[in-house]
C-alpha positions in Angstrom: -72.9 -12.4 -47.3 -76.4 -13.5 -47.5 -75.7 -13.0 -51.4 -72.3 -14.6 -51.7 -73.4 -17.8 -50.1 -76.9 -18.3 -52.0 -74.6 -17.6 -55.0 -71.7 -20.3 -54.7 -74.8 -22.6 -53.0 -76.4 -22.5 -56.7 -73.1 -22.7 -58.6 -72.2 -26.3 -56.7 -75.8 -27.6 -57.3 -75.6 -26.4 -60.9 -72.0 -27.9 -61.3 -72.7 -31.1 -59.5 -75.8 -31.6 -61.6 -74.3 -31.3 -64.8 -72.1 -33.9 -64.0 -75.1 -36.6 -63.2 -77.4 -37.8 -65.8 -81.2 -37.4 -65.3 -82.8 -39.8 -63.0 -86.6 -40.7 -63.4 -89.2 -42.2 -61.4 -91.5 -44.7 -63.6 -93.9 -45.4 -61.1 -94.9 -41.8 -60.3 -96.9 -40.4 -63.0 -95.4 -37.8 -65.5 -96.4 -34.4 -64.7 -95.3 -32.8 -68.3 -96.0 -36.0 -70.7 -95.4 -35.9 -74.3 -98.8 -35.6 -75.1 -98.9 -31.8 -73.5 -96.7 -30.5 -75.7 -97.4 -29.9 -80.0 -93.8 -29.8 -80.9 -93.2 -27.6 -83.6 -90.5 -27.7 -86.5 -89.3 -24.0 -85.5 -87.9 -25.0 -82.3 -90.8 -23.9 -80.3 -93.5 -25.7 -78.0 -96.7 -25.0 -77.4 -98.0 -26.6 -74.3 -101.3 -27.8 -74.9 -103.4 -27.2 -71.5 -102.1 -23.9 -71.1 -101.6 -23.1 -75.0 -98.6 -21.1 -73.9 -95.7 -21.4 -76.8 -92.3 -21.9 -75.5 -88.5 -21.8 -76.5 -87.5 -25.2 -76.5 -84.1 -24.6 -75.9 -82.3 -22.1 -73.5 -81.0 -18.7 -74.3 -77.6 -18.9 -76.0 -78.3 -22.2 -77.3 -79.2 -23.2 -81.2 -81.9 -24.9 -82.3 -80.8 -27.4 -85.2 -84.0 -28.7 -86.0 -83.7 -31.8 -84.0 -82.0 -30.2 -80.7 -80.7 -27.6 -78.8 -76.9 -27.4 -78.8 -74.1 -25.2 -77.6 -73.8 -24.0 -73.9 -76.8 -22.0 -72.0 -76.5 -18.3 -71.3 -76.7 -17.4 -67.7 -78.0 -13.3 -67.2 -78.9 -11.1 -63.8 -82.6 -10.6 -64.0 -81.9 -7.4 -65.5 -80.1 -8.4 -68.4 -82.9 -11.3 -68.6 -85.6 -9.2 -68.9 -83.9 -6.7 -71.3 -82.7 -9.4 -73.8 -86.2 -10.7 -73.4 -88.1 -7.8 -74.9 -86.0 -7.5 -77.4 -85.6 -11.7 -78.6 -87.4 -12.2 -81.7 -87.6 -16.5 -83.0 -89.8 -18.3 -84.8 -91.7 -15.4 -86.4 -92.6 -14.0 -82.5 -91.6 -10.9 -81.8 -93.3 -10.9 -78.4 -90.9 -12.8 -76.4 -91.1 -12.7 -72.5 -89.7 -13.9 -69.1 -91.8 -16.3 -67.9 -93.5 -15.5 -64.0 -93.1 -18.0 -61.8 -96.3 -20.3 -62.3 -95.6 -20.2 -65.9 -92.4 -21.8 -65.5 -93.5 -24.3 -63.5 -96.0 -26.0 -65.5 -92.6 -27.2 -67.5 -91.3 -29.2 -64.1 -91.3 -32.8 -64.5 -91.6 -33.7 -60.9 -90.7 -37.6 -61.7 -87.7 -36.9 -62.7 -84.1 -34.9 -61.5 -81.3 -33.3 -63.5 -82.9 -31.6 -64.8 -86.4 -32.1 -63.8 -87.8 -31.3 -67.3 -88.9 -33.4 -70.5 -86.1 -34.2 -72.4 -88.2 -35.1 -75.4 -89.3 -31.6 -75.3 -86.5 -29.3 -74.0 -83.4 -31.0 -75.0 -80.2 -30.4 -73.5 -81.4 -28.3 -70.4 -79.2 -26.7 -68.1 -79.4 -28.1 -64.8 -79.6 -24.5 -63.4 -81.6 -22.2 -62.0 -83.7 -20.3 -64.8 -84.8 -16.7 -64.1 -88.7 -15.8 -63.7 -90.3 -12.4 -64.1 -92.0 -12.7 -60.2 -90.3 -10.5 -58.2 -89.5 -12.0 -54.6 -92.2 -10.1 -52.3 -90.1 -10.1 -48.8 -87.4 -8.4 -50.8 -87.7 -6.0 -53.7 -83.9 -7.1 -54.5 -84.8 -10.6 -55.5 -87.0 -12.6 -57.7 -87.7 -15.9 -58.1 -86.4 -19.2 -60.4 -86.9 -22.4 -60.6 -83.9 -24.9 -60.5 -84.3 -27.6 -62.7 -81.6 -29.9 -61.5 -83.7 -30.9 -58.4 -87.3 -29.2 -59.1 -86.9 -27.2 -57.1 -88.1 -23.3 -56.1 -86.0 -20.5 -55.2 -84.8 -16.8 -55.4 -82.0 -14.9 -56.7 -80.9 -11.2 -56.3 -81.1 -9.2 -59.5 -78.3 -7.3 -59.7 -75.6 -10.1 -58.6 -77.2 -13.7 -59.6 -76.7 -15.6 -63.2 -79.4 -17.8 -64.2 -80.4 -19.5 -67.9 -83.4 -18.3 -69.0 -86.1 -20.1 -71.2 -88.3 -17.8 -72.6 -92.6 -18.3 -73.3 -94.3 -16.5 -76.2 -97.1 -13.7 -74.9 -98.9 -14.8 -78.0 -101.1 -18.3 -77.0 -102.6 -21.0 -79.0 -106.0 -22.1 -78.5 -106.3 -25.1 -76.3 
């Protein structure tokens, strides 16, 4: 039950979301500005005061050069983590899930659905996206971040779809 409700919870948010455009807040400062990011032609990211280099666009989307098109994929953390070690883009081999802090150095906390830079990660789901931290109360969960609102929560492994945006293990100097 527990399951089934958290489930069709995240599916409303996630469906109501897409249907809103993204809202931001001028007056509170940006948390992810332009100027953190070195946008890179290959459709990666590399965020400057971490040096970590990002996917710019979600799983099962294209990068076109200019944007990220076609529909996000949504995987259990299983299937996230599998696809994962095996993704190879932009001459990385050494794709990964992202854990939980890494993920959200990419919230935009001025700004809702999604609560990401645009500029940066085009066309973002307004979903929950996967981390690789698994929930410590419960071995059967593990936690995402939900960029429609900004907001932090868990999923269970086995039954829960998320998008996943994948970080490089390889980092650039900062």
């Amino acid at each position: 039950m527990k399951t089934t409700l958290l489930s069709t919870t995240l599916l409303f948010c996630a469906l109501s979301a897409d249907l809103m455009a993204q809202s931001c807040r001028d007056s509170i400062t940006a948390t992810t500005p332009d100027r953190d990011f070195e946008v890179l032609d290959d459709g990666t990211a590399v965020h400057r005061p971490t040096g970590w280099v990002w996917m710019r666009c979600s799983l099962g989307q294209e990068w076109t050069g200019s944007t990220c098109t076609g529909a996000a994929s949504v995987y259990t953390w299983t299937e996230a983590l599998d696809v994962a070690e095996g993704e190879t883009f932009a001459g990385h081999g050494d794709w990964k899930l992202p854990t939980n802090d890494q993920l959200l150095t990419l919230l935009e906390k001025r700004c809702t659905v999604p609560s990401i830079n645009r500029t940066v990660f085009p066309n973002t789901a307004s979903g929950s996206y996967w981390t690789a931290t698994p929930f410590a109360n419960d071995s059967g969960y593990s936690w995402g971040i939900a960029f429609d609102f900004g907001t932090v929560n868990f999923g269970y492994y086995d039954n829960d779809r998320f998008h996943v945006r994948l970080v490089s293990q390889h980092t650039r100097p900062r």
